[in-house]
C-alpha positions as CSV (number, residue, x, y, z in Angstrom):
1,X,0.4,11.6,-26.1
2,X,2.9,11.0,-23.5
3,X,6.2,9.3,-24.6
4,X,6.7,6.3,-22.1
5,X,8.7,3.1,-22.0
6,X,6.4,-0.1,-22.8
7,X,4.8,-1.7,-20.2
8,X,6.0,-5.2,-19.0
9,X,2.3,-6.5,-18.8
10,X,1.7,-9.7,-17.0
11,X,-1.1,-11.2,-15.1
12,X,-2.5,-10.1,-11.4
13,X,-0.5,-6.6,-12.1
14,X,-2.5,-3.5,-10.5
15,X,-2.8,-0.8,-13.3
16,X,-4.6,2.1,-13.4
17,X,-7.6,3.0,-16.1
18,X,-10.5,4.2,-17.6
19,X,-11.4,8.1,-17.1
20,X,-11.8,8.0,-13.5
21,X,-8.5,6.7,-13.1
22,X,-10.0,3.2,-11.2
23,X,-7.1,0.9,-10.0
24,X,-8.0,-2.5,-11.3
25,X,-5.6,-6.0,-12.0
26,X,-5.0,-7.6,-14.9
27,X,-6.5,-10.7,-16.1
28,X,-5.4,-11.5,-19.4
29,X,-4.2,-10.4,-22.9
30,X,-7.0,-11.0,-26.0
31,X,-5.1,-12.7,-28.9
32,X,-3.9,-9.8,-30.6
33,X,-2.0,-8.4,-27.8
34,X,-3.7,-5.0,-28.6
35,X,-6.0,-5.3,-25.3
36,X,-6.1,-6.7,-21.5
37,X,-9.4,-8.0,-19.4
38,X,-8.8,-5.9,-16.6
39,X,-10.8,-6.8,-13.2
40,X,-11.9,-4.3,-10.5
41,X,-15.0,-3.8,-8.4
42,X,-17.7,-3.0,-10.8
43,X,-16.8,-5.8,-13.3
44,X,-14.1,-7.2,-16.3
45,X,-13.2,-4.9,-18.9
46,X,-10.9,-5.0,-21.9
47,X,-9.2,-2.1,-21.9
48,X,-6.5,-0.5,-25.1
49,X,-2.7,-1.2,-23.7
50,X,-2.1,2.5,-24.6
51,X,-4.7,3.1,-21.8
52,X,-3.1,1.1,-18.7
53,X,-0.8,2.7,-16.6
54,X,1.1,1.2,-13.6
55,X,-0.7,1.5,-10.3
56,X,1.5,2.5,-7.7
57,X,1.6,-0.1,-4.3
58,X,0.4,3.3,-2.3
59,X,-2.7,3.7,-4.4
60,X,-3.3,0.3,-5.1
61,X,-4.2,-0.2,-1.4
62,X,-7.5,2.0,-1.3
């Protein structure tokens, strides 16, 4: 496990997930705070926030 500041998670932010590394955009935080919907083409998923990572604008784009 990597040791990383905390995210500043908000809404509409690109972040990359999943195993494949997609780039997808946040929709929003589930009650507990413990998981986001994220959006991308192939649907809405709610992801662990241990499992987003920042996309960067660069990759975002493609």
């Amino acid at each position: 496990m990597r040791n990383r500041p905390p995210l500043e998670l908000r809404s509409g932010m690109k972040v990359r997930f999943g195993p494949d590394r997609r780039v997808g955009e946040l929709v929003r935080a589930s009650p507990n705070g413990e998981e986001w919907l994220v959006k991308d083409r192939f649907g809405r998923f709610w992801v662990s926030v241990i499992r987003l990572e920042p996309a960067d604008e660069e990759t975002a784009a493609h």
